[in-house]
C-alpha positions, 0 to 999 in steps of 0.5 A: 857050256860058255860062261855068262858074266850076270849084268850089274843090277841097279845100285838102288836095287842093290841098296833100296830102302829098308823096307827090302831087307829083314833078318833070315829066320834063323831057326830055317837054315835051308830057307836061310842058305836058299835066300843067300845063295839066290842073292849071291847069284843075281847081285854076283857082279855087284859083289864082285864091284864091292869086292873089286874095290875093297881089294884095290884099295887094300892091294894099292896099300900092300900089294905083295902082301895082298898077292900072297893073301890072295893065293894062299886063299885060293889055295885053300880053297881049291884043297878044301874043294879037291879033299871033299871030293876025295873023303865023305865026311868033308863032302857032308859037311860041305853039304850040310854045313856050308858056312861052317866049310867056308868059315874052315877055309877062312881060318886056315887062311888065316892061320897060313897067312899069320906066317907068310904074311900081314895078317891085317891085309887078310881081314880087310882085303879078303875076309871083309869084302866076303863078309859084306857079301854074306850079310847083304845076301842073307839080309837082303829080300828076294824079288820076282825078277831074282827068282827067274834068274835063278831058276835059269842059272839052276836049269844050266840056262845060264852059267855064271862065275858065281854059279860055278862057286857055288856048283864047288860048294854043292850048294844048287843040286837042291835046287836044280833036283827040286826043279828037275822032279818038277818038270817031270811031274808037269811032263807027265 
């Protein structure tokens, strides 16, 4: 499957007024991971913009140090991804949990990083771009156009960057298994 870069949505839809943003209800985690993993996948180029800049600017400042940041975080995150595919109580954390899974990757980073590295290379150039990403995904509210989107990207319509995180995190077989029995419920 060829993988399709998302287009950048417009910067006042990224950032419209107030009115398009409200806290998630806590108390409905799957709601909650639902509303976060839609906007991840349809704001995913502006995040990476965000990012993108975040990084530049902190990499323009340090850059060996971001470098080994950078590697020590895809490290983690790649032995993380490989060991829950290995042992079933990371694969059900993973499921159940998954902020608790990418909160665990963060630490480790952080504590590899502590000794190879500049640690506040690490909060700033890593861990506050993905920060800014998780509170505007869970604060900012869906639309119409978001949900097609997803629905698309859940299908495997569309395969995009953000998709293939995700697919690591096992946080869309919901989706596309809810979508799937749908279907056969209309086909029948």
């Amino acid at each position: 499957m060829e993988v399709q870069v998302a287009p950048l949505r417009a910067w006042d839809d990224f950032f419209p007024g107030s009115d398009r943003f409200a806290l998630p209800d806590f108390k409905d985690i799957s709601k909650w991971n639902n509303r976060v993993v839609s906007n991840l996948l349809y704001y995913q180029t502006n995040y990476l913009m965000v990012a993108a800049a975040l990084v530049s600017i902190v990499g323009f400042l340090s850059p060996l140090n971001m470098l080994i940041g950078g590697t020590v975080v895809v490290l983690v995150f790649l032995g993380f991804v490989w060991m829950s595919h290995n042992k079933d109580i990371l694969r059900k954390m993973k499921k159940q949990y998954p902020t608790t899974f990418v909160v665990a990757i963060m630490l480790s980073s952080y504590f590899l990083i502590s000794y190879l590295g500049d640690v506040m290379v690490f909060m700033f150039g890593i861990t506050l771009p993905l920060l800014l990403m998780f509170v505007h995904a869970s604060l900012r509210l869906r639309n119409i156009q978001n949900k097609l989107q997803n629905k698309m990207e859940g299908i495997g319509l569309k395969k995009t960057p953000m998709g293939f995180i995700l697919d690591a995190l096992e946080q869309q077989e919901d989706s596309i298994n809810k979508l799937a029995d749908y279907i056969s419920k209309v086909k029948e």
